[in-house]
KEKE-3310 file (N, C-alpha, C; in steps of 0.2 Angstrom, whole numbers, plus 5000, padded with zeros to 4 digits):
npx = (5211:5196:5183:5169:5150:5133:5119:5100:5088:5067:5056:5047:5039:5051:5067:5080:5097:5115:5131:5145:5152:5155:5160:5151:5142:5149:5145:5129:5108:5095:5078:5064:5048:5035:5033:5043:5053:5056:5061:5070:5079:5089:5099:5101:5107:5120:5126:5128:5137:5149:5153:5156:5168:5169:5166:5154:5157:5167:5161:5157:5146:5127:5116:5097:5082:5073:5054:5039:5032:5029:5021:5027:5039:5046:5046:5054:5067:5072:5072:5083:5092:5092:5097:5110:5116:5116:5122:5135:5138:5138:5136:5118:5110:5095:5087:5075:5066:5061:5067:5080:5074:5071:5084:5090:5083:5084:5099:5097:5092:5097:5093:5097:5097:5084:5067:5061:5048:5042:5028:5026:5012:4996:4986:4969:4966:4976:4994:5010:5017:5031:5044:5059:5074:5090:5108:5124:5129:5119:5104:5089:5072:5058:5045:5041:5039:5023:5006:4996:4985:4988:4985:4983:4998:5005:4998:5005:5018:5031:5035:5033:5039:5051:5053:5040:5040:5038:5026:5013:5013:5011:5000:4991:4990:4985:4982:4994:4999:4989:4996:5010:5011:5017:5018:5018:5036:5045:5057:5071:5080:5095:5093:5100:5104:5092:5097:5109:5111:5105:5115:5126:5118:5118:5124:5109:5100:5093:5104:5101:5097:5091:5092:5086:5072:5068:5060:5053:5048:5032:5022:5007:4995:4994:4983:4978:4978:4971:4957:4957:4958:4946:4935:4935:4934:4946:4964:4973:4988:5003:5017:5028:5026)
npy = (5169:5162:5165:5170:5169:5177:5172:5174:5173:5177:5172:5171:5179:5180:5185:5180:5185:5180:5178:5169:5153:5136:5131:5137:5151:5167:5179:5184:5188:5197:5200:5204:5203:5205:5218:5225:5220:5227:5239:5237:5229:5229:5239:5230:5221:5224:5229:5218:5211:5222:5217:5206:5209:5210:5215:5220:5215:5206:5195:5178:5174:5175:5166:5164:5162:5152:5150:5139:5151:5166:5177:5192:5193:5184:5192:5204:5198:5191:5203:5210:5203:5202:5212:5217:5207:5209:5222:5217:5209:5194:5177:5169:5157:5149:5141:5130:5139:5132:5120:5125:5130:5119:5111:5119:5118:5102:5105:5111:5103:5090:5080:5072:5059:5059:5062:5078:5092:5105:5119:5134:5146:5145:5153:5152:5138:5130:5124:5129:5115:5102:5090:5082:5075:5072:5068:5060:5071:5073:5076:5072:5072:5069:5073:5083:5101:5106:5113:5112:5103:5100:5088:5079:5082:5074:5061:5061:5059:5049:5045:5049:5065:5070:5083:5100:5114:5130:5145:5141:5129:5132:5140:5130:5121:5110:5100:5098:5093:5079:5073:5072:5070:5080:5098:5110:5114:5127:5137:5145:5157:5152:5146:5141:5153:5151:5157:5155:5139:5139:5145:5134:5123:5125:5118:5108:5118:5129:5136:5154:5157:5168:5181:5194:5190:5177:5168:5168:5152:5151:5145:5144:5155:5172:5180:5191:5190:5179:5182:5195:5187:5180:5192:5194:5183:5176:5173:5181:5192:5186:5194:5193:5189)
npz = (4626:4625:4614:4620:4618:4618:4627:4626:4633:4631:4632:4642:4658:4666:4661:4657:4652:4648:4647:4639:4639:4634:4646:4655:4662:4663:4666:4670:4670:4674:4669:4676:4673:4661:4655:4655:4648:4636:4638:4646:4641:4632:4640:4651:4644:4641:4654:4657:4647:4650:4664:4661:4654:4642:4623:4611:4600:4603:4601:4599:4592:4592:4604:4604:4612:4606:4602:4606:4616:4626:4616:4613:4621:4614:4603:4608:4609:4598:4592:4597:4597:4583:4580:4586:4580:4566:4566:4570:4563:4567:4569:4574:4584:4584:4599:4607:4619:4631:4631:4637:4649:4651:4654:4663:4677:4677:4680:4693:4701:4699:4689:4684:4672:4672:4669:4664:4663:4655:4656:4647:4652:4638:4638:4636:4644:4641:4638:4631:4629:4634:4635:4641:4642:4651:4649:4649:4643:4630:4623:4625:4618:4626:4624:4611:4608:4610:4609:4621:4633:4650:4656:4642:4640:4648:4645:4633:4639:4641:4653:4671:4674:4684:4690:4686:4677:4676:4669:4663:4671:4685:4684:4680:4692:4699:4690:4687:4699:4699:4688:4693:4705:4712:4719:4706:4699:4708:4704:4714:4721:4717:4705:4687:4675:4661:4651:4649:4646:4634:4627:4631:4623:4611:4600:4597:4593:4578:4566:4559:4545:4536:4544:4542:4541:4546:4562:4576:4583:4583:4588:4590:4581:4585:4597:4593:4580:4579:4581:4572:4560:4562:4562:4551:4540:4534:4532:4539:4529:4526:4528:4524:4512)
capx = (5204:5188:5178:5161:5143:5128:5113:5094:5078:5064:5048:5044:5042:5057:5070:5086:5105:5122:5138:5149:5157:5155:5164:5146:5141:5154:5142:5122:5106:5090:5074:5058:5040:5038:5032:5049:5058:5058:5063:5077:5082:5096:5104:5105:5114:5126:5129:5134:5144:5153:5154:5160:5174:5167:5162:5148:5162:5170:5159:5158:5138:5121:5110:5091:5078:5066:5047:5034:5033:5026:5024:5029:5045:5049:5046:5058:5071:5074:5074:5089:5099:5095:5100:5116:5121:5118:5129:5143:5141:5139:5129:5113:5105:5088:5086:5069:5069:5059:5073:5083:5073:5072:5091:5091:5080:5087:5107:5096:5088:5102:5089:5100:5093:5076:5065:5059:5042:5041:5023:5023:5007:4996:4979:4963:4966:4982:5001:5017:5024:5037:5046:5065:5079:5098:5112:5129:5130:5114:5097:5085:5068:5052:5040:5042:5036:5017:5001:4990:4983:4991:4982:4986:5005:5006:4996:5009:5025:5033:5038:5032:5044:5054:5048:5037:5041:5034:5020:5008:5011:5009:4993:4986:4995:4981:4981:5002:5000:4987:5002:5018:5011:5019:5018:5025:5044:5046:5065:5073:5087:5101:5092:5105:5099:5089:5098:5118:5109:5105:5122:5126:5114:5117:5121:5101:5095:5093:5105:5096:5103:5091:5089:5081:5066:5068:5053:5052:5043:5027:5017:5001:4993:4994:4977:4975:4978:4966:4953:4956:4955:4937:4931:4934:4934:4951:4969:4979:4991:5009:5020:5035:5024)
capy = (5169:5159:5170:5170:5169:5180:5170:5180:5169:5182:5168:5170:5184:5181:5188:5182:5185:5176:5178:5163:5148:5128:5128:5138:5157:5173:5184:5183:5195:5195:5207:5202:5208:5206:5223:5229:5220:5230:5245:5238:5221:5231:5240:5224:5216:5229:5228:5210:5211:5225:5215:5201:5212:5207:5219:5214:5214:5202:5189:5174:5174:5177:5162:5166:5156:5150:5148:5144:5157:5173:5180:5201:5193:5182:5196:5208:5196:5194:5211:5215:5199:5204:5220:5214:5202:5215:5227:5215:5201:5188:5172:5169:5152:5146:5136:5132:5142:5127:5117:5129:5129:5109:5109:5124:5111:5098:5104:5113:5097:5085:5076:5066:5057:5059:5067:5084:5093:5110:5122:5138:5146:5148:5153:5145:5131:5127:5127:5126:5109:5098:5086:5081:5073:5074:5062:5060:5076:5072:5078:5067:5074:5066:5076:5090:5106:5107:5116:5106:5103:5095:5080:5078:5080:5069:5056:5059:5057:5040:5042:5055:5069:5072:5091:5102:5119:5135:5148:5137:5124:5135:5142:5122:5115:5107:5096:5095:5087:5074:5070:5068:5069:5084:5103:5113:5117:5136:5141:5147:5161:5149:5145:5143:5156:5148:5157:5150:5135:5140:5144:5126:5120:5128:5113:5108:5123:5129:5143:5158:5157:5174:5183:5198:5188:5171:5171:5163:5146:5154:5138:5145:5163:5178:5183:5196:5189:5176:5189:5197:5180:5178:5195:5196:5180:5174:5172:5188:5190:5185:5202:5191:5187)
capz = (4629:4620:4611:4622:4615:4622:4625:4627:4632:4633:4633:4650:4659:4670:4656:4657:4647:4649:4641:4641:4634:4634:4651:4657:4663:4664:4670:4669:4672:4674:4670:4679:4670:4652:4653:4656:4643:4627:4638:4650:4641:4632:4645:4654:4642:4641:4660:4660:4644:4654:4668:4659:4652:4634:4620:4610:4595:4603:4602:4594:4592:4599:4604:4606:4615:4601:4604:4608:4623:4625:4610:4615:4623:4609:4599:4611:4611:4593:4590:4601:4593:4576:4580:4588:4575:4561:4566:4571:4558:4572:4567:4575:4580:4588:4605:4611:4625:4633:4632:4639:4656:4656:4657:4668:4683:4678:4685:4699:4705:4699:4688:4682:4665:4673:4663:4663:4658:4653:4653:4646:4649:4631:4638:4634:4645:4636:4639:4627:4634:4632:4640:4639:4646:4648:4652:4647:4636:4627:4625:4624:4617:4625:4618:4607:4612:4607:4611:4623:4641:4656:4655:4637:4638:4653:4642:4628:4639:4643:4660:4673:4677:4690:4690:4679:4680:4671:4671:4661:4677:4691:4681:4681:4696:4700:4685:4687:4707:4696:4685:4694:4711:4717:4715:4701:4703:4709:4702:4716:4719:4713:4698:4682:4671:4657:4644:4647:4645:4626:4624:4630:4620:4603:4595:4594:4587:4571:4564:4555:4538:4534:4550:4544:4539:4551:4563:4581:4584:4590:4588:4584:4578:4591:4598:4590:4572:4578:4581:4567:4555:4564:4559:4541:4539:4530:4534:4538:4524:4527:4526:4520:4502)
cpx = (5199:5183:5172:5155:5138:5120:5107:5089:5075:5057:5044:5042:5046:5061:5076:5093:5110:5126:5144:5152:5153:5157:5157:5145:5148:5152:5133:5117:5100:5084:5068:5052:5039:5037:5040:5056:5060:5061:5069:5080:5089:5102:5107:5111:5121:5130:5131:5137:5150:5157:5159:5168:5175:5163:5160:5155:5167:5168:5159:5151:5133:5118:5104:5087:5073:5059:5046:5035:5028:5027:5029:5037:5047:5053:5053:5065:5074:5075:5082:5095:5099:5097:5108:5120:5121:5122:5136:5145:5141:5133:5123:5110:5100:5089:5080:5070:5066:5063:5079:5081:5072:5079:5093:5089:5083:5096:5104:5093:5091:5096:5093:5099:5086:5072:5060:5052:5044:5034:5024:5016:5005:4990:4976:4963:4972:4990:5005:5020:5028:5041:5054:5069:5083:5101:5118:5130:5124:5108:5093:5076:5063:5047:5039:5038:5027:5009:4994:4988:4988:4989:4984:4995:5005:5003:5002:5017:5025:5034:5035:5038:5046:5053:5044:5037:5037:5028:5014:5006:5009:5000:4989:4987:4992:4982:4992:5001:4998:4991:5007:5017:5014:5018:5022:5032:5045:5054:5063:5079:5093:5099:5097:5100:5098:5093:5107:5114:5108:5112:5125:5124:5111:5118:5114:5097:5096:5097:5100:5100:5100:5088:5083:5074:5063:5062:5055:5046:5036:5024:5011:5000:4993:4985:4974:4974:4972:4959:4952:4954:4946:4934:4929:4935:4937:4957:4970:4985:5000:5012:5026:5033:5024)
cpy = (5166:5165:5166:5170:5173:5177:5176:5175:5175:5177:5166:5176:5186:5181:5185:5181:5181:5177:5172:5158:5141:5127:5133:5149:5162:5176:5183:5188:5193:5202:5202:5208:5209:5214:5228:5225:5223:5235:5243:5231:5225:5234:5234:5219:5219:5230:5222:5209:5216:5222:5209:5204:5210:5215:5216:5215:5210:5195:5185:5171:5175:5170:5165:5161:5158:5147:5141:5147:5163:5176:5188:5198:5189:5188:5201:5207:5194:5199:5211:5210:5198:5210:5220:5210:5207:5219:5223:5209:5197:5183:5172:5161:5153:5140:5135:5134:5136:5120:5117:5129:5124:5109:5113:5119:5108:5099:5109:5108:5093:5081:5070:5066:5056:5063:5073:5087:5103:5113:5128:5141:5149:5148:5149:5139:5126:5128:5125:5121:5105:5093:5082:5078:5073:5068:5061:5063:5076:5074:5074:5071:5071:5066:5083:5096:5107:5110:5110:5107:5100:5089:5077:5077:5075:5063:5053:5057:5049:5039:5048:5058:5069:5079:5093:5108:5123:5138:5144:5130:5126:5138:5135:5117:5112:5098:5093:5091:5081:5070:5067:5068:5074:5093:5104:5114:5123:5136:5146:5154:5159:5146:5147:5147:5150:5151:5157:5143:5133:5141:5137:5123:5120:5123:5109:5113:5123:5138:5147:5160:5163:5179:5191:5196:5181:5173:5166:5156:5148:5148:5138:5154:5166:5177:5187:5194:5182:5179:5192:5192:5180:5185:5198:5191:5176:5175:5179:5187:5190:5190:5199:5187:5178)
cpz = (4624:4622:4614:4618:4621:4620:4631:4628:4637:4634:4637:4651:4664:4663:4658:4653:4650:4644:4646:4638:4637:4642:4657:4658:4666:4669:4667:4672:4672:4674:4672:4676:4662:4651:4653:4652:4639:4630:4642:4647:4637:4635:4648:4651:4640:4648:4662:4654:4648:4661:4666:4655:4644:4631:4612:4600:4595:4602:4597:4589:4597:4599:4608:4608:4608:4605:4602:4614:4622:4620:4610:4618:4618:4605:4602:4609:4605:4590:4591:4598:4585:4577:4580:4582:4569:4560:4568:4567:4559:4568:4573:4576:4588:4593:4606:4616:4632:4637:4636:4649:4658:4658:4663:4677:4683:4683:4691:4704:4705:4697:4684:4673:4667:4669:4666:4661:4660:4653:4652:4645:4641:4629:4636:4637:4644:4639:4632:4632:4633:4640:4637:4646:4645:4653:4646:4640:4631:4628:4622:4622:4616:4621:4617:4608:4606:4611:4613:4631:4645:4654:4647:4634:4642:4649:4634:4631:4642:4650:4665:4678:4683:4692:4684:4682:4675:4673:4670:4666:4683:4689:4684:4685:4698:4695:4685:4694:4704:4695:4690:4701:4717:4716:4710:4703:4700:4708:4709:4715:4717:4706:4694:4678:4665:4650:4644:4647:4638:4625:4623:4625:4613:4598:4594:4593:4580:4571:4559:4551:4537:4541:4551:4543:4544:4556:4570:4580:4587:4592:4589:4586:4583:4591:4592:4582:4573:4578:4576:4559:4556:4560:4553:4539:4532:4532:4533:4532:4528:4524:4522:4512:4505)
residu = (UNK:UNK:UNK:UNK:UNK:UNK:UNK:UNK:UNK:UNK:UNK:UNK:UNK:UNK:UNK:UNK:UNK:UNK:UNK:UNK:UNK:UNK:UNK:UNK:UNK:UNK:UNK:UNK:UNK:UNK:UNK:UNK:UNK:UNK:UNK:UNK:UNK:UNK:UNK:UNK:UNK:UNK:UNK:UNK:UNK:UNK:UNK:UNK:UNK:UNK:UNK:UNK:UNK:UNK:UNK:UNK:UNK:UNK:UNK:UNK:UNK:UNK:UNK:UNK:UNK:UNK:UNK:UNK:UNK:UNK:UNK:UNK:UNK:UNK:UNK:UNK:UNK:UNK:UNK:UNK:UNK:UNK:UNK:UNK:UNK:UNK:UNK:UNK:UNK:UNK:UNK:UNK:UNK:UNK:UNK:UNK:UNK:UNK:UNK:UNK:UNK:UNK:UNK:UNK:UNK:UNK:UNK:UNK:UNK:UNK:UNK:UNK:UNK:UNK:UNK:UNK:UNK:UNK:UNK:UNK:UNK:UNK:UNK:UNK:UNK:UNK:UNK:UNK:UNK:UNK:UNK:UNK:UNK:UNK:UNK:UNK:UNK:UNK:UNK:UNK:UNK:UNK:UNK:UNK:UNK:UNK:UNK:UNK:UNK:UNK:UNK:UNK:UNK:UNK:UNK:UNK:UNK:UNK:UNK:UNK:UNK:UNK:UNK:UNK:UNK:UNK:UNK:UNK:UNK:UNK:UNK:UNK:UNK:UNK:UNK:UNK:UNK:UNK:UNK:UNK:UNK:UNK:UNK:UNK:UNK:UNK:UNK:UNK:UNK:UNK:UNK:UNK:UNK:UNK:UNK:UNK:UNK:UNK:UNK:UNK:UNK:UNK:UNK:UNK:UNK:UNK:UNK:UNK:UNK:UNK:UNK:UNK:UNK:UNK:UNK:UNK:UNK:UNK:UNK:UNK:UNK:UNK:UNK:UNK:UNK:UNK:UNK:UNK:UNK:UNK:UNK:UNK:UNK:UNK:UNK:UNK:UNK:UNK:UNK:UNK:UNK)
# end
């Protein structure tokens, strides 16, 4: 039997795991609410390891969704796979989790090699976006995931999507019809989860050569550290020196 992989994107607040292989998802799960990640994201992955009749000692690695995203579900979500890889000595690599939901639309619309956009909402006005495209095994990366408006990625990509999904699009759907002419795309109940797509899609990430100190792509400072910069007026100090 092929030694499976357990992938985690937590950078929404639809949560979802997968344990699986190249040839796609075993068994997959899903937690809806970011407020209810940190407290039910590990059972669940214990009930679809279970399901898939896999123990977490059998695996061959974790893949995580890499930011940017929600930070509190970034945060969740490497926890529970440095946790996991710690105790079992499993390697560890980074996906953007971004990426991860382009390929996920894409095999739910059959976009082909058309291209894709990505928003993660990122407040102020703002989303994490990107735009990417797939075709004969390949990922094509229109433009790299970066903090900006609608109207600004759509000025940065080359071609306009075939959908553009995410909270950060449904937040500014307005400004997404502008763009590609149609609403946002709502993920459905057949939706592929987002996070066997990071197992697929483990060769473009980044493995984490020191995983207790490795850090998600947040792609820029939390609130709160922004707030805190503003009121005493100088950078928060890096706890990793």
């Amino acid at each position: 039997m092929r030694r499976p992989l357990l992938g985690i994107d937590t950078a929404t607040e639809r949560a979802t795991v997968a344990v699986g292989d190249d040839a796609g998802p075993w068994e997959h799960a899903a937690v809806d609410g970011a407020r209810r990640q940190a407290g039910e994201l590990l059972p669940v992955v214990a009930t679809t390891l279970r399901r898939a009749g896999v123990r977490v000692a059998d695996l061959a690695g974790i893949v995580v969704g890499d930011g940017p995203g929600s930070f509190t579900g970034l945060r969740v979500g490497w926890a529970l796979a440095k946790g996991l890889a710690h105790a079992h000595g499993h390697p560890i690599v980074a996906v953007p989790a971004m990426l991860g939901h382009a390929r996920a639309a894409a095999l739910a619309v059959r976009a082909g090699s058309e291209p894709v956009a990505v928003c993660f909402d990122a407040l102020r006005g703002q989303v994490f976006g990107a735009v990417y495209a797939f075709g004969d095994g390949s990922v094509i990366t229109l433009v790299a995931p970066a903090v900006v408006t609608i109207a600004e990625l759509a000025a940065r990509a080359p071609a306009r999507p075939v959908v553009v999904l995410g909270d950060g699009a449904e937040r500014h759907a307005a400004a997404v019809r502008a763009w590609c002419g149609a609403d946002p795309y709502r993920p459905g109940a057949g939706f592929p989860p987002p996070a066997a797509s990071l197992v697929a899609l483990r060769a473009s990430g980044r493995p984490l050569d020191d995983p207790a100190h490795d850090e998600p792509v947040y792609g820029r400072p939390a609130e709160a550290q922004v707030k805190w910069e503003a009121r005493h007026g100088r950078p928060l100090r890096d706890p990793r020196g």
